[in-house]
N, C-alpha and C positions, 0 to 999 in steps of 0.2 A: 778349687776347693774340694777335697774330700767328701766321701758318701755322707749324706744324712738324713735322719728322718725328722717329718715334721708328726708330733705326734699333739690330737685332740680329740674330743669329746667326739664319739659317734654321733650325736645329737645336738645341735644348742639349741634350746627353744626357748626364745624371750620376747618381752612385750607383756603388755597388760593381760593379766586371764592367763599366761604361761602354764601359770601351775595347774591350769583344768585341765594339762594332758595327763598331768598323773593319770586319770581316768582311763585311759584309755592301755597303760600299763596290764599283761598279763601273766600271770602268776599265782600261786599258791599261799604263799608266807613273805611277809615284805617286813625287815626287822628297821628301825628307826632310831638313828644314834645322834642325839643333839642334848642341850645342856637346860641350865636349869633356867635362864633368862629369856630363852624361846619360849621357852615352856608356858614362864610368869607371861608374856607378853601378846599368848594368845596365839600365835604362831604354830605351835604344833599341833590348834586345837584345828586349823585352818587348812594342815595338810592331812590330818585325818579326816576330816571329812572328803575331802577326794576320792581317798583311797578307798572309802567306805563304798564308795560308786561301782568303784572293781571286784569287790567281793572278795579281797583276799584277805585273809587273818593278818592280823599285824602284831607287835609290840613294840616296845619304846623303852629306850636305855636312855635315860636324861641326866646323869650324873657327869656329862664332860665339864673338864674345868676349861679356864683360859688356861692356855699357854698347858696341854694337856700330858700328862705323866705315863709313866709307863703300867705302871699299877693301875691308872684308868682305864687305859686301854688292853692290857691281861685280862681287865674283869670284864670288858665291852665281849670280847672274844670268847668268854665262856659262854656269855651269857647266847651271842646268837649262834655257838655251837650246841647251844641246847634247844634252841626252838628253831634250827634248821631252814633257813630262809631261801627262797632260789632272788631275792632281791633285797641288795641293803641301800638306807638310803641316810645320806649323811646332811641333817638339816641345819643350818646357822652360820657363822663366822668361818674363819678357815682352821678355828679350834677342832670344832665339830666334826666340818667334812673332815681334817687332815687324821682327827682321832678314828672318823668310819673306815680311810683307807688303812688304816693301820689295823686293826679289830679284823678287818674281810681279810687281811694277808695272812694272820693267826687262825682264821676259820676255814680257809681252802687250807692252808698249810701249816698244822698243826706239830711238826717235825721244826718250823722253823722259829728263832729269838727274830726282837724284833733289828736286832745288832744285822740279822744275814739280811736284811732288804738292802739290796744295791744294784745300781745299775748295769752288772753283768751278768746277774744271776738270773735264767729263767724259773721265774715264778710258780706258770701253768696252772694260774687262774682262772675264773669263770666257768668251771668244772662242777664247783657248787652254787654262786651264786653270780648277779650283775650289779652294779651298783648306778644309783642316781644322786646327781649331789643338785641340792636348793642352798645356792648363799642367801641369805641374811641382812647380810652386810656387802660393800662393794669396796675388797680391797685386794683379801690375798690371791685369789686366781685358784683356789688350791681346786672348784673344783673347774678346773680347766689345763689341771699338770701332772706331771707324776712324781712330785714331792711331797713327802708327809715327813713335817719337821712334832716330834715326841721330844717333850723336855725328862732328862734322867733328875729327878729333883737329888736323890739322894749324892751326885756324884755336883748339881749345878751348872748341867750342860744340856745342850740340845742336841738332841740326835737329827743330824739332816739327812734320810732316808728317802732314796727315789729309784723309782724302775717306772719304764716304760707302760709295765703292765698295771697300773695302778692309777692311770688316769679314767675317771668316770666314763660309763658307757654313755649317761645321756646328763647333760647339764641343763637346770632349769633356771632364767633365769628370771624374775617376775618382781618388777620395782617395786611395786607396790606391799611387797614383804618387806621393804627399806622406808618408807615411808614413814613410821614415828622412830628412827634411828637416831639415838641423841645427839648434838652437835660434835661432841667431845670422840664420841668413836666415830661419827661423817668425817673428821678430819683427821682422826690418826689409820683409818682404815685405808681413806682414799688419799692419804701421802705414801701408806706401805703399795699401792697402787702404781703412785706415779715411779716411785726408787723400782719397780720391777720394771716398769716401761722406760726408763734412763739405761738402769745398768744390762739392760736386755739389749739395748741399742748400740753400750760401751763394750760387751762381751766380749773376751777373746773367738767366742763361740758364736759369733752373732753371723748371718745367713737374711739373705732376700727376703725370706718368709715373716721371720721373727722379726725384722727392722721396718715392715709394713705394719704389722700390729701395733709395735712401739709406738711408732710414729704417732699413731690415728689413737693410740690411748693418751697418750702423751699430751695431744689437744685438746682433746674432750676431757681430759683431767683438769687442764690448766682453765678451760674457760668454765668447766660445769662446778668443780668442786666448792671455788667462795660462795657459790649460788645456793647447792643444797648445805651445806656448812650455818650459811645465815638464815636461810630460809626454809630449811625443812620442808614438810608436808607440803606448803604451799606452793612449791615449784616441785610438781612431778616429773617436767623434763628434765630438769636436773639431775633430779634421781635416776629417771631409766637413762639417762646420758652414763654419770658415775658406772650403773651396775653392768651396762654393757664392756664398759671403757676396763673397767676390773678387769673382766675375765678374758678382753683380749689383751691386757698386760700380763695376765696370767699365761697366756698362750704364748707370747713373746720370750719373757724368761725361761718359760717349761721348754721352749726349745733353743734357747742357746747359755744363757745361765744369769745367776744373782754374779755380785759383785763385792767389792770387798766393803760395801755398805752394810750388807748385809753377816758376810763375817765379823765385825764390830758387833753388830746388830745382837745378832746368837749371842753374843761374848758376855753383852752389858746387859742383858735383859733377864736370866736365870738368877747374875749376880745380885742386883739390887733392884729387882723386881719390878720392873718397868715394863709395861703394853709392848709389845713389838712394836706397832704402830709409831708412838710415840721415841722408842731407840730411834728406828731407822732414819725419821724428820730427824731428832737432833746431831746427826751423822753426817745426813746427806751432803749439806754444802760446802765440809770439811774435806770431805771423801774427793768431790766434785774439783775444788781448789787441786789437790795434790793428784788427781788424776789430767791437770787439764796438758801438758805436755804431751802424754800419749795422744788425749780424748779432742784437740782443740778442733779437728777437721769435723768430729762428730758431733759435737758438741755445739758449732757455728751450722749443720746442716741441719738441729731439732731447732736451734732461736730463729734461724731463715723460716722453718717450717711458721714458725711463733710470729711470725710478722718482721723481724728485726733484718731492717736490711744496710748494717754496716758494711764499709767496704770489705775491710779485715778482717780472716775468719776468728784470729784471735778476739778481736773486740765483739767479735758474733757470741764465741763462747763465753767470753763473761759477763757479756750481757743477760749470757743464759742464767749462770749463778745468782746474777740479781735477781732476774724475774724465780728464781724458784724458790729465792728467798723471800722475796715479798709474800710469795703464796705462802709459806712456811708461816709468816708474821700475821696474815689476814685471818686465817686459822686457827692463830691461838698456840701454835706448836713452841715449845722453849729455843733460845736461842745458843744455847749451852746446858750442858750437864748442871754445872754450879747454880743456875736461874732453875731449874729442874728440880734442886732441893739436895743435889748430894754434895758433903762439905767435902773441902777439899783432904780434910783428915781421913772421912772413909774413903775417898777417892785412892789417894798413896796407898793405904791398906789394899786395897786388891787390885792395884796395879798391874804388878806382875802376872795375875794370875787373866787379868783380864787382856793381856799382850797373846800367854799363854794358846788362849780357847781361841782368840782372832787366828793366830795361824794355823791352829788348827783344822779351823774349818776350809773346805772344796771351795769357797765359795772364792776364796782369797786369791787361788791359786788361777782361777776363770776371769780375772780384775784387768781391766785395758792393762791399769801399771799393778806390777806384783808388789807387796811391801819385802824390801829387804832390810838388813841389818836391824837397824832400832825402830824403822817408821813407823811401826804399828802403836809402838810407846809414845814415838814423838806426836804420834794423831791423837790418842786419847788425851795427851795431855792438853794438846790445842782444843779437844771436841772439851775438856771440862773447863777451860778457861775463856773459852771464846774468843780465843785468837785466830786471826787469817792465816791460813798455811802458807808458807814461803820458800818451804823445801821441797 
Protein backbone atom coordinates (compact mmCIF):
# COMPACT_ATOMS: atom_id res chain seq x y z
CA UNK A 1 0.00 0.00 0.00
CA UNK A 2 1.14 3.37 -0.64
CA UNK A 3 2.15 6.41 1.67
CA UNK A 4 -0.60 7.75 3.87
CA UNK A 5 -1.61 9.74 6.43
CA UNK A 6 -3.77 9.15 9.34
CA UNK A 7 -5.10 12.58 10.11
CA UNK A 8 -7.19 13.67 13.64
CA UNK A 9 -7.87 15.91 16.15
CA UNK A 10 -4.77 16.94 18.34
CA UNK A 11 -7.00 16.48 21.25
CA UNK A 12 -10.34 14.38 21.82
CA UNK A 13 -11.58 14.99 25.06
CA UNK A 14 -14.91 13.24 25.95
CA UNK A 15 -16.88 11.81 28.77
CA UNK A 16 -19.24 13.57 31.07
CA UNK A 17 -17.84 17.39 32.18
CA UNK A 18 -15.75 17.16 28.72
CA UNK A 19 -16.70 20.58 28.12
CA UNK A 20 -15.09 22.08 31.64
CA UNK A 21 -11.89 21.83 29.57
CA UNK A 22 -12.80 24.67 27.78
CA UNK A 23 -11.50 26.37 30.88
CA UNK A 24 -8.60 25.59 30.84
CA UNK A 25 -8.24 26.95 26.93
CA UNK A 26 -5.65 30.13 26.55
CA UNK A 27 -6.19 33.06 24.54
CA UNK A 28 -7.17 36.45 23.90
CA UNK A 29 -10.64 36.40 21.55
CA UNK A 30 -12.43 33.02 21.04
CA UNK A 31 -15.16 33.86 18.20
CA UNK A 32 -18.30 31.13 18.31
CA UNK A 33 -20.02 29.94 15.19
CA UNK A 34 -23.25 27.84 15.75
CA UNK A 35 -26.91 28.22 14.78
CA UNK A 36 -29.95 29.26 15.85
CA UNK A 37 -31.42 25.89 17.55
CA UNK A 38 -28.23 25.64 19.93
CA UNK A 39 -28.87 28.89 20.77
CA UNK A 40 -32.90 28.20 21.50
CA UNK A 41 -31.89 25.16 23.32
CA UNK A 42 -29.63 26.63 25.90
CA UNK A 43 -26.46 25.13 24.72
CA UNK A 44 -24.56 28.16 23.79
CA UNK A 45 -25.60 29.52 26.96
CA UNK A 46 -23.70 26.41 28.57
CA UNK A 47 -20.55 26.90 26.57
CA UNK A 48 -20.26 30.49 27.42
CA UNK A 49 -20.15 30.06 30.61
CA UNK A 50 -16.88 27.99 30.56
CA UNK A 51 -15.23 30.33 28.55
CA UNK A 52 -16.25 33.02 30.93
CA UNK A 53 -13.63 31.01 33.44
CA UNK A 54 -10.82 31.83 30.99
CA UNK A 55 -11.18 35.36 30.75
CA UNK A 56 -11.12 35.78 27.18
CA UNK A 57 -13.53 38.12 25.13
CA UNK A 58 -15.76 36.17 23.08
CA UNK A 59 -18.55 36.50 20.33
CA UNK A 60 -21.11 34.56 18.68
CA UNK A 61 -22.18 34.19 14.98
CA UNK A 62 -25.46 32.17 15.39
CA UNK A 63 -27.07 32.50 12.08
CA UNK A 64 -25.84 28.96 10.65
CA UNK A 65 -28.50 27.26 8.75
CA UNK A 66 -28.74 23.41 8.14
CA UNK A 67 -27.39 22.21 5.31
CA UNK A 68 -25.28 25.84 5.35
CA UNK A 69 -24.67 28.20 2.16
CA UNK A 70 -22.16 30.01 0.90
CA UNK A 71 -23.46 33.59 1.64
CA UNK A 72 -23.52 32.13 5.46
CA UNK A 73 -20.37 31.46 5.68
CA UNK A 74 -18.92 34.80 3.53
CA UNK A 75 -20.76 36.61 6.26
CA UNK A 76 -19.40 34.08 9.33
CA UNK A 77 -15.88 35.27 7.72
CA UNK A 78 -16.22 38.75 7.85
CA UNK A 79 -17.51 38.92 10.74
CA UNK A 80 -14.51 36.94 12.73
CA UNK A 81 -12.19 39.08 10.48
CA UNK A 82 -13.36 41.77 12.40
CA UNK A 83 -13.17 40.86 15.78
CA UNK A 84 -9.87 38.95 15.17
CA UNK A 85 -9.76 35.83 17.25
CA UNK A 86 -6.54 33.60 18.01
CA UNK A 87 -9.55 30.85 18.67
CA UNK A 88 -12.69 29.67 16.74
CA UNK A 89 -14.91 27.41 18.00
CA UNK A 90 -17.54 25.63 15.82
CA UNK A 91 -20.58 24.54 18.23
CA UNK A 92 -23.62 21.99 17.17
CA UNK A 93 -24.33 19.66 14.35
CA UNK A 94 -21.83 19.13 11.45
CA UNK A 95 -23.91 22.22 9.90
CA UNK A 96 -22.03 24.33 12.33
CA UNK A 97 -18.66 22.92 12.80
CA UNK A 98 -18.42 22.30 8.81
CA UNK A 99 -19.74 26.19 8.44
CA UNK A 100 -16.78 27.23 11.39
CA UNK A 101 -14.11 25.38 9.21
CA UNK A 102 -15.21 27.09 6.19
CA UNK A 103 -15.39 30.92 7.84
CA UNK A 104 -11.39 30.12 9.64
CA UNK A 105 -10.17 29.12 5.86
CA UNK A 106 -11.75 32.68 4.56
CA UNK A 107 -10.11 34.38 7.86
CA UNK A 108 -6.43 33.03 7.73
CA UNK A 109 -6.90 33.23 3.83
CA UNK A 110 -8.62 36.07 2.81
CA UNK A 111 -6.97 35.73 -1.11
CA UNK A 112 -8.93 32.65 -1.18
CA UNK A 113 -13.08 31.43 -2.69
CA UNK A 114 -14.27 28.94 -0.88
CA UNK A 115 -14.30 26.86 -4.69
CA UNK A 116 -9.94 26.77 -3.91
CA UNK A 117 -10.28 24.57 -0.60
CA UNK A 118 -8.93 21.15 -1.76
CA UNK A 119 -6.84 18.64 -0.84
CA UNK A 120 -3.68 19.64 -2.70
CA UNK A 121 -3.49 23.01 -1.94
CA UNK A 122 -1.36 24.18 1.19
CA UNK A 123 -3.54 26.16 3.21
CA UNK A 124 -1.03 27.67 6.04
CA UNK A 125 -3.32 27.90 8.62
CA UNK A 126 -3.19 28.42 12.30
CA UNK A 127 -1.11 31.60 11.59
CA UNK A 128 -4.05 33.58 12.96
CA UNK A 129 -6.24 31.42 14.70
CA UNK A 130 -6.98 27.46 16.29
CA UNK A 131 -9.94 26.06 16.27
CA UNK A 132 -12.21 23.61 18.77
CA UNK A 133 -15.11 21.96 17.41
CA UNK A 134 -18.18 20.70 20.37
CA UNK A 135 -20.81 18.42 18.34
CA UNK A 136 -24.22 18.70 19.40
CA UNK A 137 -25.42 15.98 17.75
CA UNK A 138 -23.72 12.41 17.23
CA UNK A 139 -23.51 11.80 13.52
CA UNK A 140 -21.37 13.67 11.06
CA UNK A 141 -17.75 13.27 12.39
CA UNK A 142 -17.12 16.70 10.78
CA UNK A 143 -15.52 17.67 13.94
CA UNK A 144 -13.08 14.71 13.73
CA UNK A 145 -12.21 15.31 9.54
CA UNK A 146 -11.08 17.52 7.19
CA UNK A 147 -14.27 18.03 5.11
CA UNK A 148 -16.45 20.92 4.99
CA UNK A 149 -19.29 20.09 2.70
CA UNK A 150 -21.07 24.13 1.93
CA UNK A 151 -24.29 23.97 0.00
CA UNK A 152 -24.14 26.70 -3.39
CA UNK A 153 -28.12 27.11 -2.86
CA UNK A 154 -28.21 29.42 -5.81
CA UNK A 155 -26.51 26.68 -8.31
CA UNK A 156 -28.48 23.36 -5.88
CA UNK A 157 -25.29 21.70 -5.15
CA UNK A 158 -22.90 20.94 -2.39
CA UNK A 159 -19.65 21.93 -2.42
CA UNK A 160 -17.51 18.90 -1.00
CA UNK A 161 -14.42 20.89 0.29
CA UNK A 162 -11.59 19.05 2.18
CA UNK A 163 -7.65 19.61 3.08
CA UNK A 164 -5.88 18.04 5.59
CA UNK A 165 -5.51 21.40 7.34
CA UNK A 166 -8.92 21.85 8.34
CA UNK A 167 -9.31 19.27 10.78
CA UNK A 168 -9.93 20.69 14.39
CA UNK A 169 -7.19 21.21 16.82
CA UNK A 170 -9.02 19.99 19.78
CA UNK A 171 -12.43 18.06 19.68
CA UNK A 172 -14.81 18.06 22.51
CA UNK A 173 -16.79 15.56 22.92
CA UNK A 174 -19.56 15.81 25.98
CA UNK A 175 -22.88 13.52 25.82
CA UNK A 176 -24.45 15.21 27.77
CA UNK A 177 -24.92 18.32 25.14
CA UNK A 178 -26.95 15.23 23.16
CA UNK A 179 -29.07 14.46 25.82
CA UNK A 180 -32.56 16.24 24.96
CA UNK A 181 -31.71 15.58 21.13
CA UNK A 182 -35.09 14.87 19.48
CA UNK A 183 -35.68 11.27 18.41
CA UNK A 184 -36.11 12.19 14.74
CA UNK A 185 -32.42 13.95 14.41
CA UNK A 186 -30.90 10.75 17.22
CA UNK A 187 -31.77 8.72 14.17
CA UNK A 188 -31.00 10.48 10.97
CA UNK A 189 -27.73 11.90 12.66
CA UNK A 190 -26.70 8.55 14.00
CA UNK A 191 -27.50 6.53 10.39
CA UNK A 192 -25.35 9.51 8.65
CA UNK A 193 -22.89 7.92 11.34
CA UNK A 194 -23.21 4.60 10.70
CA UNK A 195 -23.00 5.09 6.26
CA UNK A 196 -19.54 6.80 7.23
CA UNK A 197 -18.50 3.85 9.36
CA UNK A 198 -19.66 1.18 6.20
CA UNK A 199 -18.46 3.12 3.39
CA UNK A 200 -15.15 3.93 5.34
CA UNK A 201 -14.77 0.27 5.61
CA UNK A 202 -15.91 -0.38 1.60
CA UNK A 203 -13.37 2.61 0.36
CA UNK A 204 -11.29 2.16 -2.42
CA UNK A 205 -9.14 4.08 0.14
CA UNK A 206 -9.63 2.07 3.14
CA UNK A 207 -6.17 1.32 5.36
CA UNK A 208 -5.72 -0.59 8.90
CA UNK A 209 -6.32 2.56 10.69
CA UNK A 210 -9.63 3.74 9.26
CA UNK A 211 -11.13 -0.24 9.14
CA UNK A 212 -10.40 -0.20 13.18
CA UNK A 213 -12.46 2.86 13.69
CA UNK A 214 -15.14 1.54 11.29
CA UNK A 215 -15.41 -1.46 12.86
CA UNK A 216 -15.77 -0.38 16.57
CA UNK A 217 -18.29 2.59 15.30
CA UNK A 218 -20.05 0.28 13.30
CA UNK A 219 -20.98 -1.65 16.77
CA UNK A 220 -21.55 0.67 18.97
CA UNK A 221 -23.99 2.20 16.36
CA UNK A 222 -25.71 -0.93 15.65
CA UNK A 223 -26.29 -1.77 19.43
CA UNK A 224 -26.47 1.92 20.99
CA UNK A 225 -28.53 3.72 18.32
CA UNK A 226 -32.37 1.91 18.91
CA UNK A 227 -31.61 2.55 22.56
CA UNK A 228 -30.95 6.42 22.58
CA UNK A 229 -33.48 6.60 19.35
CA UNK A 230 -36.28 5.24 21.81
CA UNK A 231 -35.09 6.31 24.96
CA UNK A 232 -33.60 9.45 24.91
CA UNK A 233 -32.40 11.26 28.03
CA UNK A 234 -33.02 8.14 29.97
CA UNK A 235 -30.27 6.05 28.65
CA UNK A 236 -27.18 8.20 28.95
CA UNK A 237 -24.91 5.34 27.96
CA UNK A 238 -26.49 5.29 24.89
CA UNK A 239 -25.74 8.65 24.16
CA UNK A 240 -22.06 8.90 25.21
CA UNK A 241 -21.92 5.29 23.34
CA UNK A 242 -23.58 7.27 19.76
CA UNK A 243 -21.23 10.55 20.44
CA UNK A 244 -18.05 8.63 20.83
CA UNK A 245 -18.97 6.01 18.02
CA UNK A 246 -19.76 9.58 15.63
CA UNK A 247 -16.68 10.84 15.79
CA UNK A 248 -14.62 7.63 15.34
CA UNK A 249 -16.72 7.16 12.21
CA UNK A 250 -15.92 10.40 11.41
CA UNK A 251 -12.13 9.46 11.90
CA UNK A 252 -12.60 6.45 9.59
CA UNK A 253 -14.02 8.17 6.53
CA UNK A 254 -11.78 11.33 7.06
CA UNK A 255 -9.20 9.03 6.36
CA UNK A 256 -10.08 6.88 3.67
CA UNK A 257 -13.28 8.21 2.21
CA UNK A 258 -17.50 8.42 1.74
CA UNK A 259 -18.88 6.32 -0.94
CA UNK A 260 -21.26 6.49 -3.58
CA UNK A 261 -23.97 6.71 -0.77
CA UNK A 262 -23.03 9.70 -0.08
CA UNK A 263 -22.68 10.88 -3.84
CA UNK A 264 -26.56 10.10 -4.15
CA UNK A 265 -26.68 11.80 -0.89
CA UNK A 266 -25.26 15.49 -2.04
CA UNK A 267 -27.21 14.81 -5.22
CA UNK A 268 -30.82 14.36 -3.67
CA UNK A 269 -30.69 16.61 -0.77
CA UNK A 270 -30.08 20.41 -2.25
CA UNK A 271 -32.64 19.13 -4.77
CA UNK A 272 -35.72 18.47 -2.95
CA UNK A 273 -34.61 19.46 0.39
CA UNK A 274 -34.14 16.63 2.57
CA UNK A 275 -31.80 16.34 6.07
CA UNK A 276 -28.78 14.62 4.94
CA UNK A 277 -29.34 12.30 7.46
CA UNK A 278 -32.48 11.24 6.27
CA UNK A 279 -30.96 10.92 2.08
CA UNK A 280 -28.22 8.87 3.17
CA UNK A 281 -30.69 5.96 5.50
CA UNK A 282 -32.90 5.99 2.40
CA UNK A 283 -29.79 5.18 -0.03
CA UNK A 284 -27.97 2.98 2.09
CA UNK A 285 -29.38 -0.42 1.51
CA UNK A 286 -29.74 0.15 -2.33
CA UNK A 287 -26.23 1.48 -2.57
CA UNK A 288 -25.30 -1.66 -0.18
CA UNK A 289 -27.28 -4.24 -2.70
CA UNK A 290 -25.33 -3.16 -5.95
CA UNK A 291 -22.13 -2.65 -4.21
CA UNK A 292 -22.10 -6.29 -2.74
CA UNK A 293 -20.20 -8.09 -5.68
CA UNK A 294 -17.09 -5.92 -5.13
CA UNK A 295 -18.11 -5.42 -1.11
CA UNK A 296 -19.20 -9.37 -0.09
CA UNK A 297 -15.53 -10.26 1.62
CA UNK A 298 -16.24 -6.81 3.53
CA UNK A 299 -19.33 -6.90 3.97
CA UNK A 300 -19.38 -10.73 5.68
CA UNK A 301 -16.20 -9.57 7.90
CA UNK A 302 -18.51 -6.22 9.71
CA UNK A 303 -21.86 -9.08 10.08
CA UNK A 304 -18.98 -11.77 11.57
CA UNK A 305 -17.96 -8.78 13.57
CA UNK A 306 -22.21 -8.45 14.38
CA UNK A 307 -22.36 -11.77 15.72
CA UNK A 308 -23.53 -13.59 12.46
CA UNK A 309 -21.80 -16.62 12.03
CA UNK A 310 -22.85 -18.02 8.55
CA UNK A 311 -20.75 -20.28 6.79
CA UNK A 312 -20.76 -18.28 3.46
CA UNK A 313 -19.35 -14.93 3.24
CA UNK A 314 -22.01 -14.25 0.80
CA UNK A 315 -24.94 -15.08 3.04
CA UNK A 316 -22.68 -13.06 5.97
CA UNK A 317 -23.08 -9.98 3.65
CA UNK A 318 -26.65 -10.08 3.27
CA UNK A 319 -27.41 -10.84 6.26
CA UNK A 320 -25.58 -7.73 6.88
CA UNK A 321 -28.16 -5.65 4.49
CA UNK A 322 -31.01 -7.11 6.57
CA UNK A 323 -29.71 -6.24 9.89
CA UNK A 324 -29.13 -2.52 8.72
CA UNK A 325 -32.19 -2.52 7.37
CA UNK A 326 -34.01 -3.58 10.34
CA UNK A 327 -32.20 -0.65 12.15
CA UNK A 328 -33.23 1.66 9.20
CA UNK A 329 -37.05 0.42 10.15
CA UNK A 330 -36.66 0.55 14.05
CA UNK A 331 -35.73 4.11 13.59
CA UNK A 332 -38.32 5.47 11.70
CA UNK A 333 -36.07 6.12 8.61
CA UNK A 334 -38.33 5.83 5.00
CA UNK A 335 -37.91 2.84 3.08
CA UNK A 336 -38.01 4.73 -0.29
CA UNK A 337 -38.12 8.01 -1.75
CA UNK A 338 -41.79 7.53 -2.92
CA UNK A 339 -42.88 6.63 1.15
CA UNK A 340 -40.58 9.79 1.74
CA UNK A 341 -43.25 11.94 0.07
CA UNK A 342 -41.67 12.63 -3.30
CA UNK A 343 -44.17 11.61 -6.37
CA UNK A 344 -43.07 10.06 -8.73
CA UNK A 345 -43.96 12.99 -11.23
CA UNK A 346 -41.34 15.24 -9.34
CA UNK A 347 -39.13 12.46 -9.26
CA UNK A 348 -38.80 12.12 -13.57
CA UNK A 349 -38.60 16.00 -13.31
CA UNK A 350 -35.15 16.08 -11.98
CA UNK A 351 -33.94 12.92 -12.81
CA UNK A 352 -31.38 13.66 -15.04
CA UNK A 353 -30.19 16.38 -13.17
CA UNK A 354 -30.11 14.28 -10.05
CA UNK A 355 -27.79 11.40 -12.16
CA UNK A 356 -25.99 14.53 -13.08
CA UNK A 357 -24.60 15.95 -9.54
CA UNK A 358 -24.18 11.91 -8.34
CA UNK A 359 -21.22 11.69 -10.76
CA UNK A 360 -20.19 14.45 -10.13
CA UNK A 361 -19.20 14.22 -7.01
CA UNK A 362 -15.31 12.62 -5.47
CA UNK A 363 -17.23 10.59 -3.56
CA UNK A 364 -18.38 8.23 -6.40
CA UNK A 365 -15.25 7.85 -7.91
CA UNK A 366 -13.71 6.47 -4.03
CA UNK A 367 -16.98 3.54 -4.22
CA UNK A 368 -15.72 -0.21 -3.70
CA UNK A 369 -17.91 -0.40 -7.39
CA UNK A 370 -17.79 2.86 -9.43
CA UNK A 371 -21.19 3.54 -11.26
CA UNK A 372 -20.76 3.12 -14.97
CA UNK A 373 -23.00 3.72 -17.97
CA UNK A 374 -26.60 4.34 -16.53
CA UNK A 375 -26.35 2.91 -12.97
CA UNK A 376 -26.52 5.82 -11.17
CA UNK A 377 -30.13 6.36 -13.06
CA UNK A 378 -30.94 2.87 -12.73
CA UNK A 379 -30.21 3.43 -8.50
CA UNK A 380 -32.46 6.40 -8.10
CA UNK A 381 -34.91 4.82 -9.87
CA UNK A 382 -34.78 1.55 -7.57
CA UNK A 383 -33.88 4.12 -4.34
CA UNK A 384 -37.66 5.99 -5.45
CA UNK A 385 -39.55 2.88 -6.02
CA UNK A 386 -38.27 0.49 -3.63
CA UNK A 387 -37.19 -1.96 -5.47
CA UNK A 388 -34.17 -4.72 -4.72
CA UNK A 389 -31.26 -3.99 -6.81
CA UNK A 390 -30.42 -6.82 -9.17
CA UNK A 391 -27.90 -5.42 -11.33
Amino acid sequence: MEMWFFGSPNMIVFGEEALEYLREIEGKRIFIVTGRTVTRLGLLDIVLEQIRETGMESRVFSEVEPEPSKQTVEKGAAAITEFAPDWILGLGGGSNIDAAKAMWVLYERPDLTLEDINPFMKLGLRKKARMIAVPTTSGTGAEANWATIITDKENQVKLELASREIVPDIAILDPLLTLDLPSRQTADTGVDALVHAIEAYTSQWKNDFSDAFALKAINSIMRYLPRAFQKGRSDPEAREKMHNAATMAGMAFGNSQAGLVHAMAHSLGPVFNIPHGRCVAVVLPYVMEYNLGQATKMYSEIAWSLGNNAEADEDKARALIDMVRMLLREVGEPPSLKEYGITDNDFAARLDELVEKAKESACSTTSCRVPVDDDCRRLFLYVQAGKQVDF
